[in-house]
N, C-alpha and C positions, 0 to 999 in steps of 0.2 A: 504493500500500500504506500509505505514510506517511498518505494523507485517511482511507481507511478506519478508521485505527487510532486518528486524532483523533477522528472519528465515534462508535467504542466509549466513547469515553473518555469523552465528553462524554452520551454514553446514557448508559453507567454511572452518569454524576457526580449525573444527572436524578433514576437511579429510588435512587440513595442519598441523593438529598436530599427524596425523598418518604416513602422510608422512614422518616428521625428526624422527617419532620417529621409521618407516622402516628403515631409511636410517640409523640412528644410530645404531641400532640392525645389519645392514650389516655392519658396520665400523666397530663394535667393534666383530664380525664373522672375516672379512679379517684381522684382528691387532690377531687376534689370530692365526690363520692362519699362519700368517708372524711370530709370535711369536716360533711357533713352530719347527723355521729350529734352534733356542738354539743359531746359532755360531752368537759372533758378530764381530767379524776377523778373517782372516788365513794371515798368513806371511812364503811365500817360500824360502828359501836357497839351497844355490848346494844341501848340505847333508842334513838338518833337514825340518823340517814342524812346525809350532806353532800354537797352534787353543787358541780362547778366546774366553769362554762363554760370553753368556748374563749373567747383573747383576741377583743377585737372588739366591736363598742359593738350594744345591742339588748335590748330589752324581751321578759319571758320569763312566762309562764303557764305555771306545775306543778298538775296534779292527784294526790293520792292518791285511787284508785279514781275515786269520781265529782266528788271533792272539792276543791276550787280551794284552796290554800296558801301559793299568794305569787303573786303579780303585779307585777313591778318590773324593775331594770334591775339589780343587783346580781350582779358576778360569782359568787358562793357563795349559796348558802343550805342552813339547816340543819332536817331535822326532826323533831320531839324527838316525846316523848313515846312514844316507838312500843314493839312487843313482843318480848322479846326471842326471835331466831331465827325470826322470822316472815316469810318472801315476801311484798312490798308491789309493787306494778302503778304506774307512775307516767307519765301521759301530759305530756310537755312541748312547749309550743307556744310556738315564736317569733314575735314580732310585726315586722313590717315598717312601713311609712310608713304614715300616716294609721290605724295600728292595723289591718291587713291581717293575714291568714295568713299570714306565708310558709317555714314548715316546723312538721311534725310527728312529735314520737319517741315510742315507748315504752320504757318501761325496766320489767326485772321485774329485784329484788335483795331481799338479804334482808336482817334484824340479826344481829349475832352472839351464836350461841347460850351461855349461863351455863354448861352441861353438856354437854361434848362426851361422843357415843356412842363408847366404846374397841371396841364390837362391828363397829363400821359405821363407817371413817372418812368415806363418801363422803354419811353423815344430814344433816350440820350443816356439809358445806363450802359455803359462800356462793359462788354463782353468778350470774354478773350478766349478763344478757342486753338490748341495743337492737336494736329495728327502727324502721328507715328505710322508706319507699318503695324505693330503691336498694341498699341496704345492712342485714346482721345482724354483731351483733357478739357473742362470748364470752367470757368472762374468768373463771376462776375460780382458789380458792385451791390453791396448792401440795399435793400428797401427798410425805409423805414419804416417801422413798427411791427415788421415781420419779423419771427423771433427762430422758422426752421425751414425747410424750404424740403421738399419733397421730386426725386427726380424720377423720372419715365426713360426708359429706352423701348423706342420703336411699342409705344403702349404698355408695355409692362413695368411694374416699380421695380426699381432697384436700389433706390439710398432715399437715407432721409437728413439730411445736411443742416448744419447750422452755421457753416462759417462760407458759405459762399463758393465752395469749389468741390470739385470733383474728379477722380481719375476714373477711367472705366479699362481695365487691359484683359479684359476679355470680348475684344473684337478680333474679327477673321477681315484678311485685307480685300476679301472680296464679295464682302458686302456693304451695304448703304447704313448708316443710322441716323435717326430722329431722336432729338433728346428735347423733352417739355420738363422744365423747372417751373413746378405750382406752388403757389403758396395763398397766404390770407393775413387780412390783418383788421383790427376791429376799423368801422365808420367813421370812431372818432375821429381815428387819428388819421384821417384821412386829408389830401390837401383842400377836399373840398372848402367852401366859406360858410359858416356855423355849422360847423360839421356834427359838435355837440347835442343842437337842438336838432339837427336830422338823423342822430342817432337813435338818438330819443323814440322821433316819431315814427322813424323804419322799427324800433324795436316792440312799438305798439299796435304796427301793422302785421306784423309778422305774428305778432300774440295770437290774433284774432283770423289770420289765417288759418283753413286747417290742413292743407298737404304742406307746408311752411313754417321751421319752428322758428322760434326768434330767434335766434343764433345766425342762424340762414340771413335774416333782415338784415340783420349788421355789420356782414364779414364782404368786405371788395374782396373780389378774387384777381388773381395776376396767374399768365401764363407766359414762358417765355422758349420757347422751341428756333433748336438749332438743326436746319435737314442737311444732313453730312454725306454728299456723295459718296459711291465706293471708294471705298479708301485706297485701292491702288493706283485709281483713275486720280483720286483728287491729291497725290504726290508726285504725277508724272506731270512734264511740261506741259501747261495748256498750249490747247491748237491756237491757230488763230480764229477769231472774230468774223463772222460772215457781215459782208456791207452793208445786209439787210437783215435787222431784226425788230419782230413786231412781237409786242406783250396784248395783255388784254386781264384783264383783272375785273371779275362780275363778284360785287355787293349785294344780295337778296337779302329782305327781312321778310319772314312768311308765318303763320301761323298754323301750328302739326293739327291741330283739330280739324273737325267736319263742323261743328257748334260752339261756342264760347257764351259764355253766360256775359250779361253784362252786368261789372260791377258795383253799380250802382241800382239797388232793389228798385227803389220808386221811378225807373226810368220805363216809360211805357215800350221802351226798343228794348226788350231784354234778353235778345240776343240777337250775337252777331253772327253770320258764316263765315266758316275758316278755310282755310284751303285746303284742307286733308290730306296732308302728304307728308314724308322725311324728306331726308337733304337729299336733294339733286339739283344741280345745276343746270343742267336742261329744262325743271321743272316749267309748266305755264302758267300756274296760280300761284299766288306772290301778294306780298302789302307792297315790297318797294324794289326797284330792282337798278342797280346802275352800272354800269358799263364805263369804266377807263378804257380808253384804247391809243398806246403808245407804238409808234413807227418811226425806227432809225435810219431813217435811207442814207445815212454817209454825209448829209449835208447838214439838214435843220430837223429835230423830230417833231414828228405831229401828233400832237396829245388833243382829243377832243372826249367829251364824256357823251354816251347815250342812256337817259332814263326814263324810267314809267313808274306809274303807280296804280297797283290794282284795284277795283271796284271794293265798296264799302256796301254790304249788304246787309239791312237790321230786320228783324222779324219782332215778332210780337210773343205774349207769353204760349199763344198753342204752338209757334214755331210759325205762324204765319208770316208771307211777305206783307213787309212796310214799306220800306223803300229803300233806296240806295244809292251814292253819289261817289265821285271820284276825288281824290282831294289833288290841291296842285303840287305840282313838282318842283316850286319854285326854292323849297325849302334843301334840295338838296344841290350840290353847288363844290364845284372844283375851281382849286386855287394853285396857280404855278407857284415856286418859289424859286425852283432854278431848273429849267431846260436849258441841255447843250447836247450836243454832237454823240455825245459818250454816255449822259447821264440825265435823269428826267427827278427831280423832286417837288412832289405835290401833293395834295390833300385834301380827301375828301369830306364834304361837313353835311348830315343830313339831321334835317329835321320835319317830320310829316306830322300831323295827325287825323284823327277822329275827323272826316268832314259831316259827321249826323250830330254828334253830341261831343259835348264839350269834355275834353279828356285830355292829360300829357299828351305830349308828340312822341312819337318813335326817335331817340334820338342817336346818334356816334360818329364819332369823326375816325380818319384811317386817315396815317399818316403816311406813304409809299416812295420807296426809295430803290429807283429800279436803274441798271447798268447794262450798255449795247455788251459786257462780256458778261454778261450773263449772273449777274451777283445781283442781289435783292432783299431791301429788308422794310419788312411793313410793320404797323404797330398801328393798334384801334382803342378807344372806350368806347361803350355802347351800356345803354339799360339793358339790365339782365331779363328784358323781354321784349319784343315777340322772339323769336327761331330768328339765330342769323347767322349767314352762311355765305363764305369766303373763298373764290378759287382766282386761279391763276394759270396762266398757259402761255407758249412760247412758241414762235413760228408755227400755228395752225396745230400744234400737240393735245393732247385731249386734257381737258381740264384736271387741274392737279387742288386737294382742298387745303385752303392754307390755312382756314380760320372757320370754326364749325361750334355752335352755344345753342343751348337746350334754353328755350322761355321756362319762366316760374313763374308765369302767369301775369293777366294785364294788372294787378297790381304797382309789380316793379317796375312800370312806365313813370310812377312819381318821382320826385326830385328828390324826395327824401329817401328815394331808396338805395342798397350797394351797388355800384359799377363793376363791369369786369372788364379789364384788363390784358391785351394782349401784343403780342410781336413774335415773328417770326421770319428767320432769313435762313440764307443757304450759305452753303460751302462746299463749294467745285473745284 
């Protein structure tokens, strides 16, 4: 019994010494891993960028876009002149013995912007994303009054973060990933103006809902999604740029019901018809729908907006027809800020309502920042109702969804209600 038990002992002793010594061999695989994003700071300004290597001796090759910038062995370097609040693409390539490859990152970061948006904290927060072969990396700036931050890969969670950043080294280099950073933060502390007494009254509208607890009334939500081409694609040289490139970016606000009750009891219109549908971008029934349509033909681009607005149907309490009207378009409205040759910045401002009865407007603005090389990053507020839904496409490709929100009802149409918060860009 005694050999027997020696026997275990020593099995045991075996497979618990292959075990640390698995797990060692994965430690010191993911530290490698990790090692290999090179940078171990960036620091933003209006105008420059500064990167600091990891310790350790080696000759470094930076590109801005297609453009070589330093060549040397210096831990630091800085790069001036740059614009403020602008997304710059930076390939760095380590050099090994005899002048060899022997690694390659990308970095996309931005400067920091002169005027921050009080409409959209999530416009002008600097985001700074590396891809490795092995490894992506995320970091961005702090929201205030958000205390943890929750990340998604490609829809599924995978961390729940409090300081801002994240490593993920269990990517395969030939495929794509999506990464959405969600978080919340109470009304109060919102940048809104009395934000205090609109928390108040979201938190007593919310009492008195009943698919809605209070909690829900007073929490803005923030998303923020980064779409990461295949990673072996987005470390190889970009092609060139074709002379013709036409976007197209479709805003729908809709409502998923067939009936909506109207909020207001003593209204003799007490209900409205909905469109009856999910998200689709083809869809034909709609509250609002607009149309950016950007065209780089190599010389001037032509940005023109096309919208509509769908019919307003009100019935009575057996569900009978009352009547029904169109409201005007006049409310939603595109504003240049800088079109040029290479880059298009503008933004959209909608505001519709009720044309039967007197009610909040639908309301959000989308901020769009779209590039003839194909880089893009948009960012919206919008009331957390009706359905609203975001796509985007590229030389005639089929619509891609960049921005997709569930209504909680005509409620959250008021002023006093949470906003939610969004941005999303790419990296190719």
């Amino acid at each position: 019994m005694a050999k027997a038990m020696y026997r275990y002992s020593i099995a045991a002793l075996g497979l618990a010494g292959s075990i640390l010594l698995s797990w060692r061999k994965r430690r010191q695989q993911r530290l490698a891993r990790i090692n290999s994003l090179m940078i171990k700071s960036i620091k933003q300004k209006e105008n420059e960028i500064t990167f600091h290597w990891m310790e350790g001796k080696g000759a470094y090759k930076v590109y801005r876009e297609d453009e070589l910038i330093y060549s040397g062995t210096d831990q630091e370097i800085t790069d001036t002149g740059l614009v403020p609040g602008k997304t710059y693409l930076y390939t760095v390539k380590k050099m090994g013995p005899a002048n060899q490859l022997a690694n390659t990152i990308k970095i996309q970061t931005s400067t920091v912007t002169k005027d921050q948006n009080p409409a959209n904290v999530l416009q002008n927060l600097i985001v700074t994303t590396i891809v490795t072969h092995s490894v992506i990396s995320m970091e961005w700036e702090p929201i205030e009054g958000v205390k943890e931050y929750i990340v998604y890969r490609n829809g599924e969670k995978i961390a729940k973060v409090k300081d801002c950043q994240f490593i993920d080294d269990m990517i395969e280099s030939d495929k794509d990933y999506h990464y959405s950073i969600k978080a919340t933060r109470p009304l109060a502390l919102s940048e809104k103006t009395m934000s205090e007494e609109k928390f108040a009254i979201a938190g007593i509208i919310g009492f008195f809902k009943k698919d809605t607890s209070e909690k829900e009334a007073v929490l803005e939500r923030f998303s923020l999604t980064k779409q990461i081409g295949m990673v072996e694609s987005v470390l190889r040289p970009r092609e060139q740029t074709s002379d013709r490139t036409e976007w197209a970016i479709r805003y729908t606000t809709f409502l998923t019901n067939k009936w909506l009750k109207n909020p207001n009891f003593f209204s003799t219109l007490r209900y409205f018809e909905g469109d009856g549908r999910g998200f689709d971008p083809e869809a034909p029934n709609y509250r609002t729908r607009a149309d950016i349509l950007i065209n780089f033909d190599g010389r001037s681009p032509n940005v023109r907006l096309v919208k509509d607005v769908g019919k307003t149907k009100a019935y009575g309490w057996t569900r009978r027809f009352k009547e029904e009207e169109t409201a005007s378009a006049e409310g939603i409205q595109l504003k240049k800020s800088n079109v040029t040759n290479k880059e298009a910045s503008i933004q959209l401002i909608h505001s519709v309502g009720n044309p039967l009865v007197a009610s909040p407007a639908i309301d959000y603005k989308m901020h769009v920042r779209l590039y003839k090389n194909g880089f893009y990053d948009i960012s919206g507020v919008h009331d957390q109702s009706p359905h609203q839904e975001v796509y985007l496409k590229n030389n005639y490709t089929s619509w891609q969804p960049i921005h997709q929100a569930e209504s909680k009802g005509l409620e959250w149409l008021s002023a006093t209600m949470a906003d939610q918060f969004w941005r999303v860009s790419n990296f190719k």
